[in-house]
N, C-alpha and C positions, 0 to 999 in steps of 0.2 A: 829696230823693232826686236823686242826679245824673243820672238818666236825662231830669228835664225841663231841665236847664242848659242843653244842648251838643250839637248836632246830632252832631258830630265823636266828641264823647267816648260818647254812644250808638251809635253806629257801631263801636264801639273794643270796648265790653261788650257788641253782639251780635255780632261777628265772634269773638272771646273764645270765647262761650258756645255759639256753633254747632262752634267747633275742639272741646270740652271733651265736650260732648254725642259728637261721633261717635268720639272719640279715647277715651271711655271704652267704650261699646259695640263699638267695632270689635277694638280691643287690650285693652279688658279692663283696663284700669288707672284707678284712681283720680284719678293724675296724669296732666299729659301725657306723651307720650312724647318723645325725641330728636324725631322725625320731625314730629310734630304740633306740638311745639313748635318749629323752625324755622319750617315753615308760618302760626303765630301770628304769629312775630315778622317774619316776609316779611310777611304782611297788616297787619299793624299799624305797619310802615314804610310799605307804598303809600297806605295811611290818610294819614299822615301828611303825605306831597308829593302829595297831591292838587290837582292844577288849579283843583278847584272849591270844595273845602273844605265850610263852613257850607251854599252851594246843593247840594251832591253829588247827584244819584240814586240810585238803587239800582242794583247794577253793573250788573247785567241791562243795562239801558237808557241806561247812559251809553257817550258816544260815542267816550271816550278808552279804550284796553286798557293797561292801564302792569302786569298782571300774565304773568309770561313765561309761553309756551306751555304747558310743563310744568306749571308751580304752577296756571295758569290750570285745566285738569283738574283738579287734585287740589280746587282749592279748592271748586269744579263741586260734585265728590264728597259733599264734606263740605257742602254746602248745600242738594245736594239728600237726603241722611240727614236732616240736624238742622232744616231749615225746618219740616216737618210735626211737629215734637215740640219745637219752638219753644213750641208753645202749651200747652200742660199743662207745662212748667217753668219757661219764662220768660213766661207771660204778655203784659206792661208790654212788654218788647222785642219783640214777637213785634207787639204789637198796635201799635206805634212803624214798626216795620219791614214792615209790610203799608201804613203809611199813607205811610211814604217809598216804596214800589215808585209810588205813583200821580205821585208830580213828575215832572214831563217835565224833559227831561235838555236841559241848558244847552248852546249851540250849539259847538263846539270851537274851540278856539281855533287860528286859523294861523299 
C-alpha cells in the first residue's frame, strides 16, 4: 500500500481525502466540485514545492506559510470538517497523520 512508501505521497492522499470528505457533505456531490477542485489542485501544488519535502510537519506547525491568505482559510475550513471524520473513513491516514502532527517543524530556512 502506498500510504507506507512516501511521506510526500501520503500527504498528497490525505490532503485528497480531507478536500473529498467536505466537498461531498458540504455541496452534496459525489465528485468534486469546480471550487474544491481547484483548491485540491492549489494544495497539491504547495505539496509539491515544499521546502521541506520528506521532513515536512503538519501545516499547523510548520514555520514556512506558502498557502495565500485566502486559500489559507478555506483550506482551515476544510480541515477542521474532515479531520474528526478522518477516522471512521480513512483510518491508516488519519492514524499517519495524527502521528505526523507530533514532528517538530524544521527551522526555516533564510
Amino acid at each position: 500500500m502506498t500510504i507506507f512508501l512516501s511521506r510526500m505521497a501520503r500527504e498528497r492522499r490525505t490532503i485528497s481525502a480531507m478536500i473529498a470528505l467536505y466537498c461531498n457533505h458540504k455541496h452534496s456531490s459525489p465528485e468534486l466540485c469546480p471550487d474544491c477542485r481547484t483548491l485540491r489542485d492549489y494544495a497539491l501544488e504547495r505539496l509539491q514545492k515544499c521546502p521541506f519535502q520528506h521532513k515536512k510537519p503538519a501545516c499547523t506547525k510548520c514555520p514556512v506559510h506558502c498557502y495565500q491568505p485566502a486559500l489559507r482559510d478555506r483550506i482551515r475550513a476544510v480541515m477542521r470538517y474532515a479531520g474528526p471524520r478522518m477516522m471512521s473513513r480513512y483510518p491508516l491516514l488519519a492514524v499517519f497523520h495524527l502521528r505526523d502532527r507530533l514532528r517538530k517543524a524544521p527551522p526555516a530556512k533564510s
